[in-house]
PLY file of the C-alpha trace (Angstrom):
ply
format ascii 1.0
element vertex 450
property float x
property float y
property float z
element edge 449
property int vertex1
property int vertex2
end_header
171.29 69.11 -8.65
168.66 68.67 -11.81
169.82 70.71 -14.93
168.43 73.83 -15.25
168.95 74.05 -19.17
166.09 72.58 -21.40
167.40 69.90 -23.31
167.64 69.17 -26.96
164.63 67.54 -28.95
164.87 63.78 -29.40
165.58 63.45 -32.84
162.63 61.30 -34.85
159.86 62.12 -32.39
156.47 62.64 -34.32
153.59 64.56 -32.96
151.06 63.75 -35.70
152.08 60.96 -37.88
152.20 57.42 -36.70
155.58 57.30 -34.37
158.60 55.08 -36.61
158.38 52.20 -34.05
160.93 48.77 -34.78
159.09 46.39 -36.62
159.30 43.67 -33.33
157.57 46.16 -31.59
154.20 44.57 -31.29
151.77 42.42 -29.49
152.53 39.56 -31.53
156.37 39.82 -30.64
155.71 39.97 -27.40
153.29 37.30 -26.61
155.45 34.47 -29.15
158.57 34.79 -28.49
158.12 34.06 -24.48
155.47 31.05 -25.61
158.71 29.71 -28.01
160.91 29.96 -25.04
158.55 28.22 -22.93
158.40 25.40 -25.23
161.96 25.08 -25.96
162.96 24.87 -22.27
160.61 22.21 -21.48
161.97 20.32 -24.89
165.47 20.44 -23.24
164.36 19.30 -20.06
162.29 16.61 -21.14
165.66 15.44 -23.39
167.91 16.05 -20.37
165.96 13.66 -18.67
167.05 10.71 -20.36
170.35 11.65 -18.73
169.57 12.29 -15.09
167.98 9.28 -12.52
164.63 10.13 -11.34
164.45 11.48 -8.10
162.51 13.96 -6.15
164.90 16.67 -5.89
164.85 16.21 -9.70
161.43 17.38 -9.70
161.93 20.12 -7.80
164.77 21.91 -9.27
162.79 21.36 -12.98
159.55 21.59 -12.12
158.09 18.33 -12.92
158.93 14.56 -13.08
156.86 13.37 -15.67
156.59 15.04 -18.92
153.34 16.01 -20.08
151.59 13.59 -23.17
151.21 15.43 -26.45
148.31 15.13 -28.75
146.80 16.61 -31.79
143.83 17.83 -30.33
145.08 19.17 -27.33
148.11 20.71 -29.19
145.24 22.12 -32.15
143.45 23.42 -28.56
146.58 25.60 -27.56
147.35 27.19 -31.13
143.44 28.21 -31.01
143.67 29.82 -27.73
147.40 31.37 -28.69
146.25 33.00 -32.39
142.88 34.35 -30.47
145.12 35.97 -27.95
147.27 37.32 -30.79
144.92 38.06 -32.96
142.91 40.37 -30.52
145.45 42.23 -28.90
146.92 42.92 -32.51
143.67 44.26 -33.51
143.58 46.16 -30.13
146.90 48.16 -31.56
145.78 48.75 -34.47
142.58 50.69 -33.48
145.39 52.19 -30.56
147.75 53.11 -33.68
144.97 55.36 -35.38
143.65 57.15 -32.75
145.55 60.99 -32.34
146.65 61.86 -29.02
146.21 64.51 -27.07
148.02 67.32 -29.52
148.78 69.33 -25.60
150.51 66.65 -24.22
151.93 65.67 -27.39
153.66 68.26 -27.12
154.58 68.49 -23.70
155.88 64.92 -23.75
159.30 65.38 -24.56
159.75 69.17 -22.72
162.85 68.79 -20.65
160.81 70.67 -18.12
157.69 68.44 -18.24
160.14 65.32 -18.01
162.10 66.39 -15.07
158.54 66.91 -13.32
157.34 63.99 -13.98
160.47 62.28 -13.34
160.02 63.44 -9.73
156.77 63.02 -9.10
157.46 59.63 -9.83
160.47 59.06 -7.81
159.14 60.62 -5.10
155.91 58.16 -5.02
158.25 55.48 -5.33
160.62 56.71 -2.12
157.43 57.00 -0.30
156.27 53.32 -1.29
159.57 52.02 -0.43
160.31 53.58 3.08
156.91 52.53 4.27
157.26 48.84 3.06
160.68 48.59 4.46
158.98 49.99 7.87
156.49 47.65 7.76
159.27 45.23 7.17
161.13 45.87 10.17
158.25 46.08 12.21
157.92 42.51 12.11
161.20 41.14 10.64
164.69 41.36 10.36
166.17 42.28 7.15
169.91 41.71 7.38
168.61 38.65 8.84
166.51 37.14 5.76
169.09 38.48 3.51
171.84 36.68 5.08
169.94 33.19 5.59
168.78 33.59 1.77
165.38 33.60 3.05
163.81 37.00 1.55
160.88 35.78 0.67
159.74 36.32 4.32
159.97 39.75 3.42
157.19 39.63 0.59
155.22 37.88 3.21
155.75 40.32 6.07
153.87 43.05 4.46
149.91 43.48 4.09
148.02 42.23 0.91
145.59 45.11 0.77
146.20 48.38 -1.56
148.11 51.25 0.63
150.79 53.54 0.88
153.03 50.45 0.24
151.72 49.88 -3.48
153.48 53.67 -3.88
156.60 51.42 -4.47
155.91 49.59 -7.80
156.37 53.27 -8.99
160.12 52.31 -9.21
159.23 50.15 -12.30
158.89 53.58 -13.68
161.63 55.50 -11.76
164.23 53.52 -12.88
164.22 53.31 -16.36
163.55 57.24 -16.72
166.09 57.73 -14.53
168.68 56.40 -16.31
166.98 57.90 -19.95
166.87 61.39 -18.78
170.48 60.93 -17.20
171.81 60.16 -20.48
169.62 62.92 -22.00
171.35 65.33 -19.79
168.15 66.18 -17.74
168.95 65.11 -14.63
171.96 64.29 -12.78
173.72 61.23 -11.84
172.34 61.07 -8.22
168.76 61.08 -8.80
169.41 58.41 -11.48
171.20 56.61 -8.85
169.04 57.26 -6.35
165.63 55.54 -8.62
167.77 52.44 -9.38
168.78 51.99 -6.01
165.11 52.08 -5.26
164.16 49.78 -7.53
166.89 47.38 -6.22
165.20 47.39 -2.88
162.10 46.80 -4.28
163.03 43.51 -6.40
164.22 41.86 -2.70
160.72 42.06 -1.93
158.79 42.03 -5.05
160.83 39.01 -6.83
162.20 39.25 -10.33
159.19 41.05 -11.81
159.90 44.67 -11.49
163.55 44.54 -12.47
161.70 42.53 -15.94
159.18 44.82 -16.44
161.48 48.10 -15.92
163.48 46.27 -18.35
160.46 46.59 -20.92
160.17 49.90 -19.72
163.31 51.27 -20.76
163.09 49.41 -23.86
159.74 51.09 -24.66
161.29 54.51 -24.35
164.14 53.60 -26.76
162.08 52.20 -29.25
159.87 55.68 -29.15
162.76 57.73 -28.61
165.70 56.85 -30.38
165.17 54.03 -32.73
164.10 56.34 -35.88
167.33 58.40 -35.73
169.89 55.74 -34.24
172.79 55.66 -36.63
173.52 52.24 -38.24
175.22 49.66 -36.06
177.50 47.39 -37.57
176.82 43.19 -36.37
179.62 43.00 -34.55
178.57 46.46 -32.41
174.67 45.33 -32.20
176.17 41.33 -31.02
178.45 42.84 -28.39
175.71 44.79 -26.75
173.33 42.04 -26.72
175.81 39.90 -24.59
177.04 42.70 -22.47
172.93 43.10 -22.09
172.62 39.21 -21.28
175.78 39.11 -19.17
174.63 41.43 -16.82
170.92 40.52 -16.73
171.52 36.93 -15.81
173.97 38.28 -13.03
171.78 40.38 -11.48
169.12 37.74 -11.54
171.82 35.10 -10.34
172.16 37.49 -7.21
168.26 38.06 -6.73
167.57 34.09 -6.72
170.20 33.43 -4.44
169.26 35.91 -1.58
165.81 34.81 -1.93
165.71 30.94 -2.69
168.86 29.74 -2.05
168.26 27.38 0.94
165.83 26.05 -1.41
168.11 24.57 -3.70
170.46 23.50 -0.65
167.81 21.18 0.67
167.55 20.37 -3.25
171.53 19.23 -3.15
172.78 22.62 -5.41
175.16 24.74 -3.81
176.57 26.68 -6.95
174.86 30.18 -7.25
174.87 29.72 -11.13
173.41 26.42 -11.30
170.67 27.54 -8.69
169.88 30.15 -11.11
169.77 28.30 -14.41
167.71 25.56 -12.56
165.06 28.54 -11.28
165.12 29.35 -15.32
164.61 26.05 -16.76
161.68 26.07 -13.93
159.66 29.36 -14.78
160.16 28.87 -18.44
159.56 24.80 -18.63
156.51 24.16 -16.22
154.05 26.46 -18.02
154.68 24.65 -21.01
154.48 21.39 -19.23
151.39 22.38 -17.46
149.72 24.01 -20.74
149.93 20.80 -23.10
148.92 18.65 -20.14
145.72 20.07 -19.34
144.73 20.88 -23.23
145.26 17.37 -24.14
143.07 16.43 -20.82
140.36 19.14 -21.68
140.08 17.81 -25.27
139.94 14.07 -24.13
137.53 15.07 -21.62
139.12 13.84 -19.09
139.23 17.10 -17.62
135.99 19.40 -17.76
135.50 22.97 -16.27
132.52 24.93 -17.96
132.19 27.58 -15.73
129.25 30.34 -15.77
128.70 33.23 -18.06
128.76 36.02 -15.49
130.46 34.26 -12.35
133.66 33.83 -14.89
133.74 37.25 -15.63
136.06 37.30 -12.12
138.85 36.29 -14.43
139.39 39.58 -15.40
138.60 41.28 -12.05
140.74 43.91 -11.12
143.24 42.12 -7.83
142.67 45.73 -6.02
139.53 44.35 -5.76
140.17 40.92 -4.20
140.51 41.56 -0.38
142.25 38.39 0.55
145.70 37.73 -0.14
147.88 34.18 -0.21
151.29 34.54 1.09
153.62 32.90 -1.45
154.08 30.09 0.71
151.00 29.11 0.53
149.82 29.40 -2.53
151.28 25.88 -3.98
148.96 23.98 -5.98
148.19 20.40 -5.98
147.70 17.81 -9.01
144.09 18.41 -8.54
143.78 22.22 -9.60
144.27 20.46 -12.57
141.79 18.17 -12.52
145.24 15.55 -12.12
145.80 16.14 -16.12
149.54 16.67 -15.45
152.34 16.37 -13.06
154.46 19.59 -11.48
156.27 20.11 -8.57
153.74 21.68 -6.45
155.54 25.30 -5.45
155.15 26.60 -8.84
151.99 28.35 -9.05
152.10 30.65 -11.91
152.02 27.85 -14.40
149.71 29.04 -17.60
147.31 31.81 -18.58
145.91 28.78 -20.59
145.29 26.48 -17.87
144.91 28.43 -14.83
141.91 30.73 -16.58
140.09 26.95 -17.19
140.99 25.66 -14.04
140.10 28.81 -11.68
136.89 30.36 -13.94
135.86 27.20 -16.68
135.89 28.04 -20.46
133.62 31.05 -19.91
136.94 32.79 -18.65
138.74 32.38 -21.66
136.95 34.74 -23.78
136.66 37.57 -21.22
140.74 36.81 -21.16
141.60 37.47 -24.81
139.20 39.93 -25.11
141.17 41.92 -21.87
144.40 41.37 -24.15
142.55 43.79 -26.82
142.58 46.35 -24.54
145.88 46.00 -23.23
147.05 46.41 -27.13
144.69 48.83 -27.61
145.90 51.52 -24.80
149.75 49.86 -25.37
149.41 51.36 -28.91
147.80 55.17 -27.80
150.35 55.09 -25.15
153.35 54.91 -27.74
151.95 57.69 -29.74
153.36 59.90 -27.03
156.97 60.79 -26.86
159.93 60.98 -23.99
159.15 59.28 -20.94
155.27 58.88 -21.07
155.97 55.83 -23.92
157.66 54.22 -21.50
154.24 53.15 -19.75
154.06 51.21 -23.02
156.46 49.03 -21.88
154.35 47.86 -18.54
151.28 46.72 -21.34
154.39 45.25 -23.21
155.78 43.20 -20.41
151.57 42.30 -19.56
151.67 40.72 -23.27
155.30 38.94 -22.72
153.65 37.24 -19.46
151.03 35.70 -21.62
152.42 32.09 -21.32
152.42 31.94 -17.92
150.16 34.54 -15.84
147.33 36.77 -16.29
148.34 40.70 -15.45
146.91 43.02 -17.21
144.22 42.95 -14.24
146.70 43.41 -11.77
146.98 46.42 -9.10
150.15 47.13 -10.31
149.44 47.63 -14.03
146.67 49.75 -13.03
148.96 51.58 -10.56
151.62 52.49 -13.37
149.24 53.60 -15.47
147.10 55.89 -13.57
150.12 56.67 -11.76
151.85 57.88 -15.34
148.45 59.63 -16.19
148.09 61.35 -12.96
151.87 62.35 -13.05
151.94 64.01 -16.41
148.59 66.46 -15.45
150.67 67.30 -12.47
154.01 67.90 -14.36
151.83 70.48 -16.61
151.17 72.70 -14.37
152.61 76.27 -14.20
153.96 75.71 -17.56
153.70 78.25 -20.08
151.63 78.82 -22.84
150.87 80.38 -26.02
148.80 79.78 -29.32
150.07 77.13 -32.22
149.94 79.35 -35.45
148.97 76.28 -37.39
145.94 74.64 -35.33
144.81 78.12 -33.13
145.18 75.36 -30.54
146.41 76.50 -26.83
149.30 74.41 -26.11
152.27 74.80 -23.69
156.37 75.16 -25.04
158.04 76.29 -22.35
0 1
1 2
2 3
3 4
4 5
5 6
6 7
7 8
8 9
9 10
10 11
11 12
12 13
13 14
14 15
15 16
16 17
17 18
18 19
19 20
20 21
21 22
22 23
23 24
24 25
25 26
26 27
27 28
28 29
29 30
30 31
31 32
32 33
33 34
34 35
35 36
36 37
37 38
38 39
39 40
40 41
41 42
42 43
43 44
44 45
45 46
46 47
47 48
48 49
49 50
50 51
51 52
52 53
53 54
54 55
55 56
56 57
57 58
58 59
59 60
60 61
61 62
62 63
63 64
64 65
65 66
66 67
67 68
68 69
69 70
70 71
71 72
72 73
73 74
74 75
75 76
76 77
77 78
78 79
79 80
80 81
81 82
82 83
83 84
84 85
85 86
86 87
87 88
88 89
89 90
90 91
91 92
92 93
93 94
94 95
95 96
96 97
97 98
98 99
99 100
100 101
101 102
102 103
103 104
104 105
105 106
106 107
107 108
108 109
109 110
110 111
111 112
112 113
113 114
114 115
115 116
116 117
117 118
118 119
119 120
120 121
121 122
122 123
123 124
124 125
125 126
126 127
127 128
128 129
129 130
130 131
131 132
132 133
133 134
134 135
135 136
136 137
137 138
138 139
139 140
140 141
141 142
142 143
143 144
144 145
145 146
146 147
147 148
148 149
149 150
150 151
151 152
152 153
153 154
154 155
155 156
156 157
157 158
158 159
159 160
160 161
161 162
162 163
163 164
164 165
165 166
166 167
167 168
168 169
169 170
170 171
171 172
172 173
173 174
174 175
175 176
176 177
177 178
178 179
179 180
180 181
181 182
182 183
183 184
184 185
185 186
186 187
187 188
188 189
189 190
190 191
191 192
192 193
193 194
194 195
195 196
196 197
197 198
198 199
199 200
200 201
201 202
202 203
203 204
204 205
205 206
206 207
207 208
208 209
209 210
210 211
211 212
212 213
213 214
214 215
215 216
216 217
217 218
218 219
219 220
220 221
221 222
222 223
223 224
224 225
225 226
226 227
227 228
228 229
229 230
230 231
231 232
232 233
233 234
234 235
235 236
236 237
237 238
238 239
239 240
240 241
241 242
242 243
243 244
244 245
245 246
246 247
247 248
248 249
249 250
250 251
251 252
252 253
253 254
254 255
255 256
256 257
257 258
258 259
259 260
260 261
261 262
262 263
263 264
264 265
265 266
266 267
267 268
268 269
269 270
270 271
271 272
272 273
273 274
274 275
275 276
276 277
277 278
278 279
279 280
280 281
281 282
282 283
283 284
284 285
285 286
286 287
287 288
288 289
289 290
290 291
291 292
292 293
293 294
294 295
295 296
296 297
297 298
298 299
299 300
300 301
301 302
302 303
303 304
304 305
305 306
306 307
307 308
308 309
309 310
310 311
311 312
312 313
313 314
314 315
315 316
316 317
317 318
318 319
319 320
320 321
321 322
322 323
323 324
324 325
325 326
326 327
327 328
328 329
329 330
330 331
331 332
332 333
333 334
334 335
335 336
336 337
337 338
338 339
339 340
340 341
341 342
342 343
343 344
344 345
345 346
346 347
347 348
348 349
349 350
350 351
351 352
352 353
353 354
354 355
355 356
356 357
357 358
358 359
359 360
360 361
361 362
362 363
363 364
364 365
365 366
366 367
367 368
368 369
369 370
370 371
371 372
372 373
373 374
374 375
375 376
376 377
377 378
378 379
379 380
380 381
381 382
382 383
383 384
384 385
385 386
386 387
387 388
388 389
389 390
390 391
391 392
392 393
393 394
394 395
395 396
396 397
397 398
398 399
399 400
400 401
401 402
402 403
403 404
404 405
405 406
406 407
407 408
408 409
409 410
410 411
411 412
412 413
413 414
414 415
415 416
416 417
417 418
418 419
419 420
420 421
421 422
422 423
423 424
424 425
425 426
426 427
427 428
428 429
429 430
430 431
431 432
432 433
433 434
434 435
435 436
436 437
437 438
438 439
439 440
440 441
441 442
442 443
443 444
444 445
445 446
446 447
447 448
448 449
């Protein structure tokens, strides 16, 4: 059963000054350390090279089999489009950061009454999602069946590419992580904070590894909000052990999700071992956008490669996806040296390789400033999001996750960022409803405290 009692206030929460927020949490942080990352794995790949024979399987398990050629001008080309990217979304925050929210739901935002609504209303929407995607599933696959051959990508595929009922399940990005905040603000009980992270479980078999990342951000958006002000000082020993107990169990759980959705990939590859299936699928995703980004900026700025696009017609870069009524099954959707004008080589299944080079490749030049300038609003409505307290902040954390993508795909335009967030606005009018009300002595303002 849900508690009945109302809860205590989270200490630190601030209705009208700026919220005390950790100094990493920002755009900037965000969007660099990912690109860093990037880098760095394709640095150790391009080293471990000179260890391994060539081979195709080679290219496959690291994504490509010739490392990229780096020169000034394309290197000068990326730090341009990087600090413009950083530069607007920062600006974006700090417009967010001034604005006042809404002093009502201000104030309703961290009601242990308001948060247990909205709680459901979310978890509910995310139920719904999920039992009519895993219908839809059945209808024309089996499950046990592409679990147990490691084939669950058939899964993804199985089910429509238009907006329906089944986009109700990205809710559990947001189910889980409140879940599990409210459950250890005594709000809720155990079995409803079991019940969202179950849910959101079944949704990463079928929605790869970005939901369990971006509920990550999530939860870590509500902490920062919540908690960080009045957390009591940790010693370095505390603060180290939780950070691996935080790794440990994040690269297991993604160890698990890779292998019962790629694994006879990386048999036909020659890797057997779980683990090494898992670290090859990271030095992959983190590498090849890298690889591809300095390949086609060195290209562009040689001229070898040249895309100008069109004023208007680019402006599709930033299109909504809702709003694209043809969908490409994963498996096929690999690209081909050409997309990149053959500036670079990849292996061809990876096909979210750069913000940078896809937005040339797909829209011309013209796309990149309609990009950066979408990033400005994403750290724009990031920042007036995180002036609210309890579990409304933690839509922060989807615009967070949007700006840790940066270095490899484009989502802020996505359905499901739009989902979450009219999802979290539509939830929290609901979840006022019925509550009580009564003047604030200070402002003469009308605002519910019950």
């Amino acid at each position: 059963m849900l508690k009945t009692e109302a809860a205590e206030d989270t200490p630190g929460v601030q209705l009208g000054a700026e919220p005390t927020l950790p100094w990493w949490f920002r755009p900037v942080f965000f969007i660099a350390v990912p690109v860093g990352m990037s880098l760095g794995a394709w640095i150790l790949l391009v080293v471990a090279r000179d260890f391994q024979p060539a081979s195709a399987s080679l290219e496959a398990l690291t994504g490509f089999s010739t490392p990229a050629e780096v020169t000034a001008q394309g290197v000068a080309l990326l730090l341009i489009w990087y600090v413009s990217v950083i530069s607007m979304a920062t600006i974006g925050w700090r417009l967010g950061t001034g604005s006042k929210p809404v002093t009502r739901v201000a104030r309703l935002a961290d009601n242990a009454v308001f948060q247990r609504r909205f709680f459901l209303l979310i978890l509910t929407a995310a139920a719904a999602g999920i039992g009519y995607a895993y219908y839809l599933i059945a209808s024309s696959a089996s499950i046990l069946e592409s679990l147990s051959s490691q084939t669950g990508n058939d899964l993804t595929n199985s089910l429509p590419g238009a907006t329906g009922p089944g986009t109700l399940r990205y809710a559990t990005i947001l189910a889980a992580p409140i879940g599990i905040y409210l459950w250890r603000k005594k709000v809720v009980r155990w079995p409803f904070m079991v019940a969202a992270v179950l849910l959101l479980a079944s949704n990463s078999l079928i929605a790869s590894r970005l939901s369990v990342l971006m509920a990550s951000v999530v939860y870590l958006a509500i902490w920062a909000r919540n908690n960080y002000a009045a957390r009591p000082a940790q010693g370095v020993g505390r603060r180290l052990t939780a950070a691996m107990v935080i790794l440990v169990v994040g690269f297991g759980a993604m160890t698990a999700l890779n292998y019962f959705r790629n694994a006879n990939f990386y048999r036909e590859a020659g890797v057997t071992d779980p683990t090494a299936m898992n670290l090859y699928q990271m030095g992959s995703y983190l590498g090849a956008p890298a690889q591809v980004s300095i390949g086609a900026s060195g290209a562009i700025m040689s001229g070898a490669w040249q895309n100008p696009g069109d004023p208007v017609k680019s402006f599709n870069a930033v299109q909504p996806t809702f709003l694209q009524f043809s969908k490409v099954a994963k498996d096929d959707s690999w690209k081909g040296a050409d997309v990149y004008g053959y500036s670079v080589k990849f292996a061809p299944q990876l096909f979210t390789n750069s913000v940078f080079a896809d937005t040339y490749a797909d829209y011309g030049a013209w796309g990149w400033p309609y990009t950066i300038l979408i990033y400005g609003l994403a750290g724009y409505l990031m920042a007036r999001i995180m002036r609210y307290p309890g579990v409304i902040a933690g839509s922060g954390g989807v615009l967070a996750y949007c700006f840790a993508e940066v270095w490899r795909i484009q989502i802020v335009s996505y359905g499901i960022v739009i989902f979450l967030l009219l999802a979290t606005a539509a939830s929290a009018w609901v979840a006022t409803w019925g509550l009580g009300a009564e003047k604030d002595q200070k402002s003469g303002e009308t605002v519910n405290i019950s």
